[in-house]
C-alpha positions in Angstrom: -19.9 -9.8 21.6 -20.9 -6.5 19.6 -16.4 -5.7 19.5 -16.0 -8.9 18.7 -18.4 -8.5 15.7 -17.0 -5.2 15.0 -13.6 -6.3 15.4 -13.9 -9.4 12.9 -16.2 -6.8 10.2 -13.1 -4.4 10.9 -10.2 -7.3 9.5 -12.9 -8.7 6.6 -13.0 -5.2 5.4 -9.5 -4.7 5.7 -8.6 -7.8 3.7 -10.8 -6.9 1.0 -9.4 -3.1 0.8 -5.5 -4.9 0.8 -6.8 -7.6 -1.5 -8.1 -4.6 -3.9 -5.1 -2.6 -3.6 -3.0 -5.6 -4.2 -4.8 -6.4 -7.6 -4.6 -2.5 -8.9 -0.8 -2.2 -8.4 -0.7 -5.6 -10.8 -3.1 -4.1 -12.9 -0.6 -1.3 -13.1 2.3 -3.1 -13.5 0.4 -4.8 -16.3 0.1 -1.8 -18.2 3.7 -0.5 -17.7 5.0 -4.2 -19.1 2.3 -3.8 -21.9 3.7 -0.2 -22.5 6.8 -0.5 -22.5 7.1 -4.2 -24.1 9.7 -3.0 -27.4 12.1 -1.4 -24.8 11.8 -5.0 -22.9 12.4 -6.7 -26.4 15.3 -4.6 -27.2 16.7 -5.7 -23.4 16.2 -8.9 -24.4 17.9 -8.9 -27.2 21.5 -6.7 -25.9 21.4 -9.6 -23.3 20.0 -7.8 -20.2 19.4 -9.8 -17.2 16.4 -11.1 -15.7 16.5 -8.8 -12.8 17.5 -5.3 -14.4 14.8 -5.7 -17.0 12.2 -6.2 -13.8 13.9 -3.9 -11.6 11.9 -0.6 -12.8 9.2 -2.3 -12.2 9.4 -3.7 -8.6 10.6 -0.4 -7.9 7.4 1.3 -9.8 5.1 -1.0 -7.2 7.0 0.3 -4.2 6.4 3.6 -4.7 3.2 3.3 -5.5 2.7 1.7 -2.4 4.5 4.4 -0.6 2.5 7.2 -2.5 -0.7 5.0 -1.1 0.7 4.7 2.4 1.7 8.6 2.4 -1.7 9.7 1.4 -3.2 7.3 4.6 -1.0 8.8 6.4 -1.9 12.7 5.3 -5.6 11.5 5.8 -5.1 9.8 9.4 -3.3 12.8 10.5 -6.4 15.8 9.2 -8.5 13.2 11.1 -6.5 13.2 14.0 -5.9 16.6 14.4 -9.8 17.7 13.0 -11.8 14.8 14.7 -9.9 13.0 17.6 -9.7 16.5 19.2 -12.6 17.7 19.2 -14.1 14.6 20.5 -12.0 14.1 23.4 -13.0 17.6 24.5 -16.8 16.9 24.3 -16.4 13.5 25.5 -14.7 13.8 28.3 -15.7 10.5 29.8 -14.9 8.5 27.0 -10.8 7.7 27.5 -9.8 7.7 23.8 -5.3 7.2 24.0 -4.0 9.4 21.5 -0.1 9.6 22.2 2.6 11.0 19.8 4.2 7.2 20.0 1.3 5.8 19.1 1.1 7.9 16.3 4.4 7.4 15.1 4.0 3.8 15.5 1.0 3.9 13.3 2.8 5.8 10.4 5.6 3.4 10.7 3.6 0.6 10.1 1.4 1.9 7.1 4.9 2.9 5.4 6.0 -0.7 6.0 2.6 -2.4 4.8 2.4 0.5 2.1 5.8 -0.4 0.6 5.1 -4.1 1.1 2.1 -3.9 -0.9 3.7 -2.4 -3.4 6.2 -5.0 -3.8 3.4 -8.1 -3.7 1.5 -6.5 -5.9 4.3 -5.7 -8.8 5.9 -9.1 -7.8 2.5 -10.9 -8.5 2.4 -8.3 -12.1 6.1 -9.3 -12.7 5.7 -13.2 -12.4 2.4 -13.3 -14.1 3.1 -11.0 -17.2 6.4 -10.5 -17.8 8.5 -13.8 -19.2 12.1 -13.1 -19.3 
C-alpha cells in the first residue's frame, strides 16, 4: 500500500512538472512570435507559406526540449555516479539494479519525451498565437 501511495504521488508530481514544462515552452514560443511579429508580417506579405513561417519555431520548442532533457540527463548521471554508488556500498542488503542498459535506456527515453515536449509545447504556442 505505502508504493502504491508513493508510486501514484510519484506520476501526480510528474504530470504537474510535464504539465509546467509544457506551458513555459508556449510561454516561450509566445514571446518569440511576439518578438519577432514584423519579420512574420513581412513573410506574410512575400507569400511565405504556413509551415516555413512556423518552422523556426517548432524547431525553437524542440531544442528547448532537448536542452531540458540534456540537462536531466547531466543531473541523473552526477546522481548516479555521486549517490547510487555510495549507497550500494553501505547498503549492501538493499539490491538497488543499476546496469549500463538501463541507463541508456533511461537517457533514451528523456531525449525522446524531452524533444516531444518540446514540440507539444511550441505546437500548442504555434496554434494558439500565431494566425497564418
Amino acid at each position: 500500500a505505502l508504493t502504491r501511495t508513493a508510486r501514484w504521488i510519484g506520476i501526480v508530481f510528474a504530470s504537474l512538472l510535464a504539465f509546467a514544462s509544457l506551458v513555459l515552452i508556449a510561454n516561450a514560443i509566445r514571446l518569440a512570435i511576439y518578438a519577432r511579429r514584423k519579420e512574420i508580417a513581412i513573410m506574410r506579405l512575400v507569400g511565405a507559406s504556413n509551415w516555413f513561417i512556423r518552422w523556426p519555431f517548432l524547431l525553437e520548442g524542440i531544442l528547448q526540449g532537448l536542452i531540458g532533457a540534456l540537462v536531466a540527463i547531466l543531473l541523473l548521471y552526477v546522481v548516479q555516479v555521486a549517490v547510487v554508488e555510495r549507497i550500494k556500498e553501505v547498503l549492501v542488503f538493499l539490491p538497488i539494479g543499476s546496469s549500463h542498459q538501463e541507463f541508456f535506456r533511461l537517457v533514451l527515453g528523456l531525449l525522446v519525451t524531452g524533444i516531444a515536449m518540446g514540440a507539444a509545447g511550441s505546437t500548442m504556442a504555434l496554434r494558439r498565437y500565431l494566425r497564418v
